[in-house]
C-alpha positions as a LaTeX table, in Angstrom:
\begin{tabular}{lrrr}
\hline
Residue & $x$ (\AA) & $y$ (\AA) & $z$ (\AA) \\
\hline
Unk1 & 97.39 & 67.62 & 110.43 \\
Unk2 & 94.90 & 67.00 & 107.54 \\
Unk3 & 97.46 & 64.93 & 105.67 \\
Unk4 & 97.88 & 62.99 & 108.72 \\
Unk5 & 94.54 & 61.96 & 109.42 \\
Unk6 & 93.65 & 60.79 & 106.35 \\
Unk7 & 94.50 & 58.36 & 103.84 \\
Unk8 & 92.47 & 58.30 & 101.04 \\
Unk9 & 90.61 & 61.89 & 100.96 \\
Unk10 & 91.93 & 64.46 & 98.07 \\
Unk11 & 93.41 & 67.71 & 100.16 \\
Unk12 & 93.08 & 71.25 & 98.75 \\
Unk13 & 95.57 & 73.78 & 100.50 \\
Unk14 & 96.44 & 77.60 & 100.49 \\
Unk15 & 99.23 & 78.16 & 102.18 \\
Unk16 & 101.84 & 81.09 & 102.92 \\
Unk17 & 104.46 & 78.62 & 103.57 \\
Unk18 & 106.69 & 76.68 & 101.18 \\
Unk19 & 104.40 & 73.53 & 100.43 \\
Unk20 & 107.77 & 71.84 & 99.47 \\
Unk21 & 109.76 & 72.52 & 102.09 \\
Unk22 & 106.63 & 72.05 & 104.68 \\
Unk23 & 105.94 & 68.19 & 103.38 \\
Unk24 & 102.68 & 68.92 & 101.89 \\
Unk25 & 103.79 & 67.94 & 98.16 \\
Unk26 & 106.94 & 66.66 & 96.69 \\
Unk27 & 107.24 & 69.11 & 93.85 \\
Unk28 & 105.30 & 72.53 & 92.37 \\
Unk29 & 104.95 & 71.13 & 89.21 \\
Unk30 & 104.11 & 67.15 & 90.20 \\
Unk31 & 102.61 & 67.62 & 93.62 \\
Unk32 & 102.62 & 63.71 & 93.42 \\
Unk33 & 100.10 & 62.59 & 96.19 \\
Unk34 & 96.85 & 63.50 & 97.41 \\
Unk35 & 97.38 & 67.19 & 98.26 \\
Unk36 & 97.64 & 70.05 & 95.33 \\
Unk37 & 96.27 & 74.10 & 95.38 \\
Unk38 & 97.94 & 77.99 & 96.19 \\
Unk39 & 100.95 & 79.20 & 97.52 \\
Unk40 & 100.76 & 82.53 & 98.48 \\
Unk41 & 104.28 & 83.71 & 99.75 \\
Unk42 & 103.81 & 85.50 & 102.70 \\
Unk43 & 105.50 & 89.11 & 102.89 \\
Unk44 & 105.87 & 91.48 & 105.81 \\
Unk45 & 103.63 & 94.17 & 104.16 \\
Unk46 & 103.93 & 96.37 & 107.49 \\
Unk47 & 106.87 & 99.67 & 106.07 \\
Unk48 & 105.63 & 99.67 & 102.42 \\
Unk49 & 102.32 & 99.62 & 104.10 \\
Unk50 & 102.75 & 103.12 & 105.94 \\
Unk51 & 104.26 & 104.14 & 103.31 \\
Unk52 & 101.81 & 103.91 & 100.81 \\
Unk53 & 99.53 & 105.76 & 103.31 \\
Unk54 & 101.72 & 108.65 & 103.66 \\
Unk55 & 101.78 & 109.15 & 100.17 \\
Unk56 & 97.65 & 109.12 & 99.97 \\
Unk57 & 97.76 & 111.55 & 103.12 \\
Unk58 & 101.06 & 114.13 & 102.52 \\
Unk59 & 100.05 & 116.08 & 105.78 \\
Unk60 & 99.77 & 112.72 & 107.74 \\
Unk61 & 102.20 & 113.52 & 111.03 \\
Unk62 & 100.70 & 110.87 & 113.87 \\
Unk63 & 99.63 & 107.69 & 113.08 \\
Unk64 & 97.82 & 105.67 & 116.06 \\
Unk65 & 97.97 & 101.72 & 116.18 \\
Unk66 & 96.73 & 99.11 & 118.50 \\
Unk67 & 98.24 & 95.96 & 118.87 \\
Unk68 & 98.23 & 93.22 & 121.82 \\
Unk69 & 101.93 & 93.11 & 123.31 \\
Unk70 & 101.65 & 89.12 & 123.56 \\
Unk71 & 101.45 & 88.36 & 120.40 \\
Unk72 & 104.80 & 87.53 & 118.27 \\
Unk73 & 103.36 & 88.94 & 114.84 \\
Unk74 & 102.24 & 92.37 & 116.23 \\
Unk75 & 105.57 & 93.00 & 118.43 \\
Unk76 & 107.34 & 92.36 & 114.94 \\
Unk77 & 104.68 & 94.24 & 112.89 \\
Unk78 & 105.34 & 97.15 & 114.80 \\
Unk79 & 109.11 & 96.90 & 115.40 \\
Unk80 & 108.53 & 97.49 & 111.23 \\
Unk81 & 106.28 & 100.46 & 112.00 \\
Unk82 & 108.57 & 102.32 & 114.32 \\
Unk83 & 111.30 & 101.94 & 111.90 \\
Unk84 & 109.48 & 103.14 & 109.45 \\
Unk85 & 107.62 & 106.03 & 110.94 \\
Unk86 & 111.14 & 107.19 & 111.76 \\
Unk87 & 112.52 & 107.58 & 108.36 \\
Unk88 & 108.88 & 109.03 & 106.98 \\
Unk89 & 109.01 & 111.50 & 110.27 \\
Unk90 & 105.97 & 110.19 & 111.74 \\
Unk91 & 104.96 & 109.91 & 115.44 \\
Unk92 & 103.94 & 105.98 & 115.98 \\
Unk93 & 101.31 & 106.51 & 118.59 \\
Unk94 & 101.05 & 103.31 & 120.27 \\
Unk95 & 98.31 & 101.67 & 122.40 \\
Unk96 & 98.72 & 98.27 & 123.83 \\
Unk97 & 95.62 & 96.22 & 124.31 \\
Unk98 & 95.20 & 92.75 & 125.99 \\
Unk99 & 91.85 & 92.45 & 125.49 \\
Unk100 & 88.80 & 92.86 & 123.57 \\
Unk101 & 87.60 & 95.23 & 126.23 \\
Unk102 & 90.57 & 96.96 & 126.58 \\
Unk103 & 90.64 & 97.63 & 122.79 \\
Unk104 & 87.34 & 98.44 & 122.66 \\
Unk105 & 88.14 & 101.32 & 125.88 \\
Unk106 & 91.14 & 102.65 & 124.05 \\
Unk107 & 88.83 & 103.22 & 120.83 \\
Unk108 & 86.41 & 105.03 & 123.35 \\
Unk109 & 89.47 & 107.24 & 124.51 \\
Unk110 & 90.78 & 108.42 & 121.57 \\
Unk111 & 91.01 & 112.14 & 121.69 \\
Unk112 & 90.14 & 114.76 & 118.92 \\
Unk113 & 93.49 & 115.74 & 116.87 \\
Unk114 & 95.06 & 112.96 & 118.72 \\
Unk115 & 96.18 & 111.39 & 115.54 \\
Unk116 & 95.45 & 112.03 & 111.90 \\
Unk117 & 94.84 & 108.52 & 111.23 \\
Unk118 & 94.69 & 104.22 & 112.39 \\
Unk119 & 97.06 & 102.45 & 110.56 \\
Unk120 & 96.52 & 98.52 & 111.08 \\
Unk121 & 99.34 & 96.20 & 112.69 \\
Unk122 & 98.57 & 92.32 & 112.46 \\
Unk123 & 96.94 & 91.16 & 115.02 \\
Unk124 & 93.95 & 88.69 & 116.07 \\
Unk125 & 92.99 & 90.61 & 118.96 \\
Unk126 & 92.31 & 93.92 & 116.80 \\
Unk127 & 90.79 & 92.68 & 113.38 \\
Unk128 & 88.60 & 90.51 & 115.44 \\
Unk129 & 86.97 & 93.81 & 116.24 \\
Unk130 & 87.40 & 95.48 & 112.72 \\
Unk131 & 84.30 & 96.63 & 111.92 \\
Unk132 & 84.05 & 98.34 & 115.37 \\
Unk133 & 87.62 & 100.20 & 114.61 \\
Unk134 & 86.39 & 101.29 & 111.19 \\
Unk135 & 83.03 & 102.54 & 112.56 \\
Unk136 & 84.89 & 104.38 & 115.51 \\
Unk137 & 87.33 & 105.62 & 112.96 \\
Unk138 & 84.39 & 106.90 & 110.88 \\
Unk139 & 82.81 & 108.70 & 113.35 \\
Unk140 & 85.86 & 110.21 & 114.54 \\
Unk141 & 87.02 & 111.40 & 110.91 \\
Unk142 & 89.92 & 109.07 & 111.24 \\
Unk143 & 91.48 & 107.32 & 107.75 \\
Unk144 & 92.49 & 103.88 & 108.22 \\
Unk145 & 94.92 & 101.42 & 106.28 \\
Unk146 & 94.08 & 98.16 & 106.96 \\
Unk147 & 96.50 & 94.70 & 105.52 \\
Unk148 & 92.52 & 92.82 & 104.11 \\
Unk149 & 90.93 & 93.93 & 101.34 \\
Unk150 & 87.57 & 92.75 & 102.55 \\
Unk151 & 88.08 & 95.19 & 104.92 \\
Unk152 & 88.05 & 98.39 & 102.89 \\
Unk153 & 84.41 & 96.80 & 101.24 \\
Unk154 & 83.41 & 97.21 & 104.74 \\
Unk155 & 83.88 & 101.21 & 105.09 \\
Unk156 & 87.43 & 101.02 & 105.85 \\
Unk157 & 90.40 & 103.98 & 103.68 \\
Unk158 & 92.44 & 101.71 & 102.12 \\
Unk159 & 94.05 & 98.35 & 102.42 \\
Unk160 & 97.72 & 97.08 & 100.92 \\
Unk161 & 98.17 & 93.61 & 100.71 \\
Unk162 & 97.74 & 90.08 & 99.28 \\
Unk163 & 94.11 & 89.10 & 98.23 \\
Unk164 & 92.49 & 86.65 & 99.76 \\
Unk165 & 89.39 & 86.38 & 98.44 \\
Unk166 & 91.33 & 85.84 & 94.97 \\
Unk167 & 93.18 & 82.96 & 96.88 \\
Unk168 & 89.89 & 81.39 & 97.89 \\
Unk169 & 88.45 & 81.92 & 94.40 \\
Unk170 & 91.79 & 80.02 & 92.84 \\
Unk171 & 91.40 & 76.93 & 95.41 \\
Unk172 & 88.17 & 76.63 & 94.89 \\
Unk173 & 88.85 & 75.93 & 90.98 \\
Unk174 & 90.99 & 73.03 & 92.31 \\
Unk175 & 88.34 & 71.65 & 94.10 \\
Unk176 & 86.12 & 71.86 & 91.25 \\
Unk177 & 88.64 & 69.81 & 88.94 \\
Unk178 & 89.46 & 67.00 & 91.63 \\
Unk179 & 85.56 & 66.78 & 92.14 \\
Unk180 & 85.46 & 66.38 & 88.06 \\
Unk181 & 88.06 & 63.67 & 88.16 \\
Unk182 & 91.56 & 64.99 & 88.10 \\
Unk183 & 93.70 & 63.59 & 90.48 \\
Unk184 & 95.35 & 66.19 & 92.72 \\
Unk185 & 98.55 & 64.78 & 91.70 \\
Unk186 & 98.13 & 65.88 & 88.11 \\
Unk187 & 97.35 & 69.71 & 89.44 \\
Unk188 & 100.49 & 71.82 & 90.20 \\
Unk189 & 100.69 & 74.32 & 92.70 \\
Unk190 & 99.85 & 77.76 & 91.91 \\
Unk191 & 101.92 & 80.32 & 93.48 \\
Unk192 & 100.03 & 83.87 & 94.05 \\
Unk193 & 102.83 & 86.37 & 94.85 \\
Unk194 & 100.81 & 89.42 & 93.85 \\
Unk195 & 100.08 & 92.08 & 96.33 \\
Unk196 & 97.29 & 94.84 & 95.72 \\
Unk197 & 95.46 & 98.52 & 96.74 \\
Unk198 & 92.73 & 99.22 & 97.69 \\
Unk199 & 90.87 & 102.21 & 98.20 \\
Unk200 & 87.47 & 103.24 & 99.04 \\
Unk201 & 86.09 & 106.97 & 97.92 \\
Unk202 & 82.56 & 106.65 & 99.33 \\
Unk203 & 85.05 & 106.77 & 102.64 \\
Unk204 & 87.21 & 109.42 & 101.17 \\
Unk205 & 84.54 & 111.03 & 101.00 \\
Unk206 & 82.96 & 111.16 & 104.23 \\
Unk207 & 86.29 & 111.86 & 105.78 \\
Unk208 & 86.69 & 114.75 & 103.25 \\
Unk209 & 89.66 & 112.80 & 102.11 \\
Unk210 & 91.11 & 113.36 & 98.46 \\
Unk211 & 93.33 & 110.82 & 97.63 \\
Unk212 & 96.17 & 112.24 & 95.25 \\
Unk213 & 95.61 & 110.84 & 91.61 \\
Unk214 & 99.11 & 109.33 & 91.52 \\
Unk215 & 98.31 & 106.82 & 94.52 \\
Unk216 & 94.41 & 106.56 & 93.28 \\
Unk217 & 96.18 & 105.50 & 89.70 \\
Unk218 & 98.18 & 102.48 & 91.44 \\
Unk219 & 94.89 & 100.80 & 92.87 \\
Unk220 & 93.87 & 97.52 & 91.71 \\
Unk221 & 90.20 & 97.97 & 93.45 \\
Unk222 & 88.48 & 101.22 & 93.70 \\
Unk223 & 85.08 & 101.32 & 95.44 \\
Unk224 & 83.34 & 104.61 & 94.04 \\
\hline
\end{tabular}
């Protein structure tokens, strides 16, 4: 839509989809126009996700997640989670939400021992209320694995996933260079395929969490 409304204005993107195949830019390597910046592939995270937080919690038998029904992203995220909770021989407990109230009930109603921990399906409904889940979670000595890094800064377990605050940190170089000068043209696109872990132990701790060295040893960000 940018590139449509404007003619002469220097465009600086991040996108999950192909750039090439989208329109934005005629090649990687020559973008060749007025738009250049970061492609960031976009992977279903949602089974290696689960998985990774089985492996931090071996005893981990229910897992609760809350997801709005309408929304395409979260019916496929947690097709994924079913199908994996199967073959790790978890229980998926599911909650449907449609609301911001209704979310905000169903984090009232969660019982004691009714799960051993939240794991996070995509969703705008839910992560528009992420700080409430991870406070609720808290208080109710629940772990959570959340898809955002910026979310396990904010008290949350852990988080698998791309990093977008390294995204925003790349484009923002770009901008920096076209501001200097550079044509956008003469800037390829820089893919970011990289996918990391976070974990937070001020959390672990207040859960009376230990996360097992071997999983602790694969995370790119550690908040102590």
């Amino acid at each position: 839509a940018a590139k449509s409304a404007t003619v002469n204005i220097p465009i600086v993107f991040s996108a999950g989809s192909d750039p090439v195949a989208s329109g934005l830019v005629t090649d990687f390597a020559t973008p060749g126009g007025r738009l250049t910046g970061v492609h960031y592939p976009v992977k279903d995270l949602t089974a290696k996700r689960l998985e990774i937080l089985k492996e931090m919690l071996p005893k981990l038998g229910r897992v609760l997640t809350l997801y709005d029904p309408k929304g395409k992203v979260a019916a496929e995220g947690v097709a994924l989670a079913r199908e994996e909770a199967k073959r790790l021989g978890l229980k998926l407990i599911e909650r449907q939400v449609n609301s911001v109230d209704e979310l905000r009930k169903a984090l009232q109603e969660i019982k004691s021992k009714e799960a051993d921990a939240f794991f996070y399906i995509a969703d705008a409904v839910v992560v528009s209320q992420a700080q409430l889940i991870i406070d609720t979670a808290k208080a109710k000595k629940l772990p959570t694995m959340f898809q955002d890094q910026s979310l396990v800064a904010k008290g949350g377990l852990a988080s698998y996933g791309q990093n977008y605050y390294e995204i925003g940190r790349i484009s923002a170089k770009y901008v920096q260079r076209i501001l200097s000068g550079t044509p956008p043209k003469e800037l390829k696109i820089e893919t970011v395929d990289s996918v990391e872990l976070a974990i937070n132990l001020q959390t672990a701790k207040q859960l009376g969490v230990t996360i097992p060295p071997q999983v602790l040893a694969r995370a790119q960000k550690v908040i102590k």
